[in-house]
C-alpha atoms as one frame of an Amber mdcrd trajectory, in Angstrom:
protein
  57.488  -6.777  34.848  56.037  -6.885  31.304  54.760 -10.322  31.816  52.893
  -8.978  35.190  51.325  -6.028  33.594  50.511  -8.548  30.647  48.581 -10.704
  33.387  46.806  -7.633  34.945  45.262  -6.661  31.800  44.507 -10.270  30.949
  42.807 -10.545  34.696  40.952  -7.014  34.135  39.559  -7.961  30.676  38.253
 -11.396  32.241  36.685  -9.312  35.623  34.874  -6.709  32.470  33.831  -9.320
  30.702  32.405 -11.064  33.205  30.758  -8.021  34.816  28.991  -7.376  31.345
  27.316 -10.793  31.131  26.116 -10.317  34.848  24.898  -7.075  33.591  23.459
  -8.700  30.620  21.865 -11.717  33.152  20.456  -9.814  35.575  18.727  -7.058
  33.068  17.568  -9.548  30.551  17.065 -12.526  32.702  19.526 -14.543  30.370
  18.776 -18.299  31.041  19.730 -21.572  29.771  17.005 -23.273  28.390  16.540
 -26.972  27.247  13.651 -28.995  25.503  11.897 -31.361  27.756   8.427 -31.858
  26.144   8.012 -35.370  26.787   5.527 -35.814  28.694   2.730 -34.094  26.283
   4.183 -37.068  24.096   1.427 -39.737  24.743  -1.460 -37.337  24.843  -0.188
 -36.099  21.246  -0.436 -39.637  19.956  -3.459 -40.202  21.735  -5.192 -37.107
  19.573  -3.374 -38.284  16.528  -4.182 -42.069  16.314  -7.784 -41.357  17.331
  -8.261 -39.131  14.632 -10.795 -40.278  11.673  -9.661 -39.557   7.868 -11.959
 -40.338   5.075 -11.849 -43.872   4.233 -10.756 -42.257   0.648 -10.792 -39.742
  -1.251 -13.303 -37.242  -1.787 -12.351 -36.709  -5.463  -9.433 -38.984  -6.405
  -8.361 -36.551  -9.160  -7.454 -33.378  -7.066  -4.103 -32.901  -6.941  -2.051
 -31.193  -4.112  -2.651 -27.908  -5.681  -6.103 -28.341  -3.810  -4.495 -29.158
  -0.603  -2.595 -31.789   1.256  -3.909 -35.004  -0.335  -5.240 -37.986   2.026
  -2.432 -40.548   1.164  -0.042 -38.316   2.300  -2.058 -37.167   5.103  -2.721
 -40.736   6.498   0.833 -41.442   5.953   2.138 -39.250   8.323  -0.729 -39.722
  10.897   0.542 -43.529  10.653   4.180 -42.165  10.954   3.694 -40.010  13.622
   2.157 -42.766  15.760   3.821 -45.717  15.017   7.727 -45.122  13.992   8.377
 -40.947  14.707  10.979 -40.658  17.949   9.997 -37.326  19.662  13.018 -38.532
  22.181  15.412 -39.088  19.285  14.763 -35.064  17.525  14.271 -33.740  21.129
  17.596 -34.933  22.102  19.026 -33.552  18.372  17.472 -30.062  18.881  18.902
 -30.320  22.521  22.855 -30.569  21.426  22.416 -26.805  20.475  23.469 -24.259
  23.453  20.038 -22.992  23.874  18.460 -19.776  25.850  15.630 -17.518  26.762
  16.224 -14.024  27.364  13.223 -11.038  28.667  13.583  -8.100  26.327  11.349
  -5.537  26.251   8.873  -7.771  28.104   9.081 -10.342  25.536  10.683 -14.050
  26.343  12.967 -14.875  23.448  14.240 -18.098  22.645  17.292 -18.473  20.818
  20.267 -20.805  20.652  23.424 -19.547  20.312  26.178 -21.797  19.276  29.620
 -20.000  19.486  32.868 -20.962  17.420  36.119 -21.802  18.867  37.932 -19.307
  17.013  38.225 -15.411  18.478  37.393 -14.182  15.155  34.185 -15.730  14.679
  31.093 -12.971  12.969  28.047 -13.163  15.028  25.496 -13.752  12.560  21.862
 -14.260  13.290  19.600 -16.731  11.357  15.501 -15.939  11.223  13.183 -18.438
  10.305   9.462 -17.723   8.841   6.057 -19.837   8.850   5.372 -22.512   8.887
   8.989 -23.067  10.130  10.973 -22.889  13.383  14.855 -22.454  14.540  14.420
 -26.412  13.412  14.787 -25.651  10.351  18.342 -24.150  10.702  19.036 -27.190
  12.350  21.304 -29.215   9.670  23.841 -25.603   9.030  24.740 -24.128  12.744
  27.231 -26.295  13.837  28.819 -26.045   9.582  28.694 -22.403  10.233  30.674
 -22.396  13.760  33.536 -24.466  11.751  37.034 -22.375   9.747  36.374 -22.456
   5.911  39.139 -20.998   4.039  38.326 -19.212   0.980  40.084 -19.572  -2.283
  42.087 -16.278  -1.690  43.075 -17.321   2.045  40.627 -15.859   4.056  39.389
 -17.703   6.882  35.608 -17.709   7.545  33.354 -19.180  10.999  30.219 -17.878
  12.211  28.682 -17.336  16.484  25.377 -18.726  15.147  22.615 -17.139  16.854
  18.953 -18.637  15.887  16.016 -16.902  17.834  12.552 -18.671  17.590  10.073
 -15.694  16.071   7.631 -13.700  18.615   4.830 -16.345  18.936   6.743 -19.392
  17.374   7.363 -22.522  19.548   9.414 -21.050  22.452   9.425 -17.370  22.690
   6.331 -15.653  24.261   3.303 -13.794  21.953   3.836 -10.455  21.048   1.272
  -7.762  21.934  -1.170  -7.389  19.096   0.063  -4.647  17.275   3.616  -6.389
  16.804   5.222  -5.859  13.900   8.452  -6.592  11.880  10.213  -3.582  12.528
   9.921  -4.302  16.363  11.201  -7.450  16.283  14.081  -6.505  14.554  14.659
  -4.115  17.623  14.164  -6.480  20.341  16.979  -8.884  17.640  18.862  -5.983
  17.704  18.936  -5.687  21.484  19.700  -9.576  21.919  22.781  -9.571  19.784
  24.256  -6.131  20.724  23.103  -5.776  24.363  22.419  -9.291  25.839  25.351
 -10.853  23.701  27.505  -8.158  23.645  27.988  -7.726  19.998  29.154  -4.666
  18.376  28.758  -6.175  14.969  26.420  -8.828  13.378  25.987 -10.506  10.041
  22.170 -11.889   9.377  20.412 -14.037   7.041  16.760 -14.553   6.498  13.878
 -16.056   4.510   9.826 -16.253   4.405   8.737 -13.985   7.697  12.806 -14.096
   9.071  13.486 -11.978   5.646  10.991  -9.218   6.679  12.848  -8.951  10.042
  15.810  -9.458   8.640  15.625  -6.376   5.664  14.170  -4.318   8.665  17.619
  -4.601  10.350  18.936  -4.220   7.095  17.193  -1.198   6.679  17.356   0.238
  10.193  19.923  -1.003  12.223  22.991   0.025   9.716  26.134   0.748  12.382
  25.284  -3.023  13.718  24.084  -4.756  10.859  27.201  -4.910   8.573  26.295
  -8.316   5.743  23.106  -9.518   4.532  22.242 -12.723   2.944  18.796 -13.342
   1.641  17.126 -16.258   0.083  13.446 -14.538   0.069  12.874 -10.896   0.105
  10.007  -9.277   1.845   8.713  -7.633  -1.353   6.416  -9.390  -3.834   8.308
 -10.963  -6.455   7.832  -8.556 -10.179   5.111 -10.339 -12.560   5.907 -11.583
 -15.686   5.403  -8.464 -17.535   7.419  -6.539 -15.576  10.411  -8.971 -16.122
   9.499  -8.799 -20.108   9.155  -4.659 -19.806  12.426  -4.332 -18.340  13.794
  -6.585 -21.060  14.653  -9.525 -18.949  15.462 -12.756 -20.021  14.651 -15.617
 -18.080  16.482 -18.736 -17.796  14.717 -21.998 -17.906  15.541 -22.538 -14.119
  14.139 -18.803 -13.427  10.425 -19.553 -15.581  10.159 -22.822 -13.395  10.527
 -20.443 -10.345   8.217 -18.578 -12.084   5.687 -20.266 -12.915   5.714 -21.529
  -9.386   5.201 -18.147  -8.154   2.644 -17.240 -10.425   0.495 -20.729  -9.517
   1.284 -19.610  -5.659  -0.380 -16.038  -6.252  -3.367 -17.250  -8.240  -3.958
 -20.709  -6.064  -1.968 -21.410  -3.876  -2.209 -18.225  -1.230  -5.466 -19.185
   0.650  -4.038 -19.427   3.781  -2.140 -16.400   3.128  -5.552 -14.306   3.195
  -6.701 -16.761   5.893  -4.427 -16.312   8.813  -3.991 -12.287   7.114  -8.151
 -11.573   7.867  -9.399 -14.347  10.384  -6.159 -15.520  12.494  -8.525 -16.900
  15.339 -10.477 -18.717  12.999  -7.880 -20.854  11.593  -5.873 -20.822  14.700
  -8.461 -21.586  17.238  -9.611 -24.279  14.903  -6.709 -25.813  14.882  -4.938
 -25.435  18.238  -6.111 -28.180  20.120  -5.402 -30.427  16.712  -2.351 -32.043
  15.730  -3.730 -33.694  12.798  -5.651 -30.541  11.584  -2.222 -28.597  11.538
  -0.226 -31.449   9.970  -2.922 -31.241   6.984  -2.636 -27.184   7.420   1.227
 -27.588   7.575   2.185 -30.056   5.926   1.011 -30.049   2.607   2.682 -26.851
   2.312   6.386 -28.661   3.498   6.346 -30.908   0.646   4.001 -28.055  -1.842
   7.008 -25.547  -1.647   9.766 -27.234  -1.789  11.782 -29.189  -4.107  10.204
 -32.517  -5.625  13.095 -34.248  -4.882  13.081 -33.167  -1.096  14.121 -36.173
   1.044  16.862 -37.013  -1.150  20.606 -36.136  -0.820  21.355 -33.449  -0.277
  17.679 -32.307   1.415  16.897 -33.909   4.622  13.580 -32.169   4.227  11.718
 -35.737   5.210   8.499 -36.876   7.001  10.438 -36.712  10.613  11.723 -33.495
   9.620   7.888 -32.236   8.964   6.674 -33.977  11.893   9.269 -32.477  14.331
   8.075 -28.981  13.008   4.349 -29.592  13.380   5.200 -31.045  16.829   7.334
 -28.203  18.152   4.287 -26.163  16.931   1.995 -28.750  18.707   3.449 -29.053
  21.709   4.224 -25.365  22.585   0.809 -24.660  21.825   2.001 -21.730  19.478
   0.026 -22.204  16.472  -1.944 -19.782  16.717  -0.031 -17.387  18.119   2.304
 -18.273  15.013  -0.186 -17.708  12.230  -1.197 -14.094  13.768   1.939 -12.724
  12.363   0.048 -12.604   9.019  -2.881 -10.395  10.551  -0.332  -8.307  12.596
   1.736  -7.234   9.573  -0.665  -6.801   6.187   1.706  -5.028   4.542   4.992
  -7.275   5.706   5.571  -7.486   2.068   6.597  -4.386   0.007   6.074  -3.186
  -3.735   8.004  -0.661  -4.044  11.614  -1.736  -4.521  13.988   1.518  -3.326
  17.365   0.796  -1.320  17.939   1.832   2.254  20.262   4.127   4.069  22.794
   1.444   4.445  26.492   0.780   3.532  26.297  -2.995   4.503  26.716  -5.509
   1.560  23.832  -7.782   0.438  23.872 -11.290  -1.072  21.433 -13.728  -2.613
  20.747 -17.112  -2.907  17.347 -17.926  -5.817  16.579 -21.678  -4.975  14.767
 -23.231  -7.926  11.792 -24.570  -6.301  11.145 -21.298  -3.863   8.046 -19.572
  -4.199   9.070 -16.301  -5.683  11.367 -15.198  -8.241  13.777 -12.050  -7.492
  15.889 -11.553 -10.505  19.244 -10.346  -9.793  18.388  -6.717 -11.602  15.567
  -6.366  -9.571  16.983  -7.442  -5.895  20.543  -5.351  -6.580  17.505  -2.124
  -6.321  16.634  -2.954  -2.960  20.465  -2.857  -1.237  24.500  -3.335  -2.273
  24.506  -6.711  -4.021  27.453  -8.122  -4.115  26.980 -11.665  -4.960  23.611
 -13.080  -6.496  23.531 -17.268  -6.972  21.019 -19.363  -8.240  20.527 -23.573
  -7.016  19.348 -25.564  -8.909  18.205 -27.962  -5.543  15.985 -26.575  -3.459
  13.230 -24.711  -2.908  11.671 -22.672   0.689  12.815 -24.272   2.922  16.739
 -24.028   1.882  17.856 -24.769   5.604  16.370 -28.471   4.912  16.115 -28.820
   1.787  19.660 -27.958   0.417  21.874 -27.190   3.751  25.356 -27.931   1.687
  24.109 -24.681  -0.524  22.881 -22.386   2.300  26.220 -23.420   4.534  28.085
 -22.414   0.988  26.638 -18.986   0.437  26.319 -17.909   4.422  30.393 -18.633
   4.555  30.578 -16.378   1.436  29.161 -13.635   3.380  31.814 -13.381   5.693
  34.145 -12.699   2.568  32.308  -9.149   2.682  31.518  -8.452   6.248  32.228
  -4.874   7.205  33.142  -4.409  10.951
């Protein structure tokens, strides 16, 4: 008898769940979605090998704090043309469970890569510009895998990775988009359209803006936060000193990065902020012109030892993210999410109305500094760790680290 009723309940669980994901598929539209952008392929070399580049250099003395420089530039045009397989990173992006979902009238793009264990967090992963869900790439599967912590506890992760509003796959957002409402349409995907009660998230560049404002707003779903970027500008040098901060030598390198970023290296910053179209019109028909947009800043702002174990932050991984851009014809919808949010990026650090834990990872070679006194006023830190590898792009440029500190995360997850 027991055995029946245990087979009933088993039966009625599988008829609700399945009812909720028709729910969820015929509300949202939930699709499967794969990559099949080949045949744009030979047009895109076409436009790349018959671009012309100086025969040198203007002024063989500027350095790449005046932009991408033409050896590098004509290295990856040659790259792109002659040895880059689109197939090969199509078919790599591909092995990822991938969908599009209508929310709010928006398509979203996301893959969502589920573990095989029933205990599994949901945990959401946002990207920011110039990257892509590519750049999560090298930690998903890692993340949907057991780790067992030193006191026992067993940690894996249902990875969801949405592309951004305007980014690659997912549809542009109305103009007045901002942050805070795509953090409610994330919201909806991982609560409503996935059917999760409960969700971890991690974010950097643009992804940490979204991500605090789920942080901030979303605190019965949002229960962990890891950050490797914070949406509010990093303190200046005499705040650190006035709040009697010491700096390490690792934290002045990060630094002095940041303060070379806010005094020359922001341009396109108050570019795509002021004249999106400009820049974005410029550019969109361009491949070249957005590799020397992009990806300068790839190899700018992150660590010089990118390429090296244990980044895979390489030329193929630069060219697949210029490409995705390329090819989906999203780069300018990508760059208006500077103009649509001027004030993405706070200065005044308070906390929010939020129980959920926070942790953070300070990559060397990243663009800002947040020391740990300053980010523990902005939510509950629990754990604050500093790499000595890696700089913006942590995803690519140190995935062993970034796997590392997401898994510690679950440690502190509050359902």
């Amino acid at each position: 008898m027991f055995r029946v009723l245990a087979l009933s309940f088993v039966s009625l669980l599988a008829a609700a769940l399945l009812a909720e994901a028709s729910i969820a598929n015929d509300t949202f539209n939930l699709t499967p979605f794969k990559i099949d952008l080949s045949s744009e392929i030979p047009r895109l070399k076409e436009l790349v090998r018959n671009t012309r580049l100086p025969a040198k250099a203007l002024y063989p003395n500027a350095g790449p704090d005046q932009g991408i420089q033409l050896d590098f530039l004509r290295e990856l045009q040659t790259e792109w043309t002659e040895t880059y397989d689109w197939e090969a990173q199509q078919a790599e992006l591909n092995q990822f469970e991938q969908y599009t979902a209508i929310i709010e009238g928006q398509t979203v793009h996301f893959v969502h890569e589920k573990s095989e264990n029933a205990d599994a967090i949901p945990v959401i992963l946002l990207h920011g510009w110039p990257g892509s869900f590519h750049e999560f790439a090298p930690v998903i599967k890692p993340l949907t895998q057991s780790w067992t912590s030193a006191t026992g506890k067993k940690v894996s992760y249902n990875v969801v990775v949405p592309s951004l509003p305007g980014f690659v796959f997912s549809s542009a957002p109305p103009t007045n988009w901002t942050v805070d409402d795509t953090a409610r349409i994330y919201n909806t995907l991982m609560t409503e359209v996935l059917g999760y009660s409960t969700y971890a998230i991690h974010g950097t560049d643009w992804g940490s803006a979204v991500a605090y404002s789920l942080y901030s707003l979303f605190n019965t779903t949002v229960r962990a936060a890891h950050f490797v970027f914070l949406p509010f500008f990093p303190p200046s040098a005499e705040d650190i000193a006035a709040n009697n901060i010491t700096l390490s030598d690792a934290q002045n390198v990060t630094e002095q990065r940041f303060i070379k970023w806010s005094t020359i290296g922001n341009g396109y910053f108050a570019e795509q902020t002021n004249k999106p179209n400009d820049i974005g019109l410029a550019l969109y028909d361009s491949p070249v012109g957005q590799l020397a947009w992009i990806g300068g800043n790839f190899k700018l702002w992150s660590d010089p030892r990118a390429g090296t174990p244990p980044s895979v932050l390489n030329n193929t991984a630069i060219l697949t993210s210029i490409s995705l851009y390329y090819l989906t014809e999203s780069f300018l919808s990508s760059v208006w999410i500077y103009a649509q949010n001027p004030n993405g990026f706070r200065t005044v650090y308070e906390k929010p109305d939020t129980d959920a834990p926070m942790l953070f990872s300070q990559f060397e070679y990243n663009l800002g500094l947040w020391p740990e006194e300053y980010v523990a006023k902005v939510g509950n830190l629990v754990s604050y760790k500093a790499h000595d590898f890696g700089g913006h792009f942590a995803g690519l440029d140190n995935p062993p680290a970034l796997i590392e500190d997401i898994r510690e995360m679950g440690l502190y997850f509050k359902v």
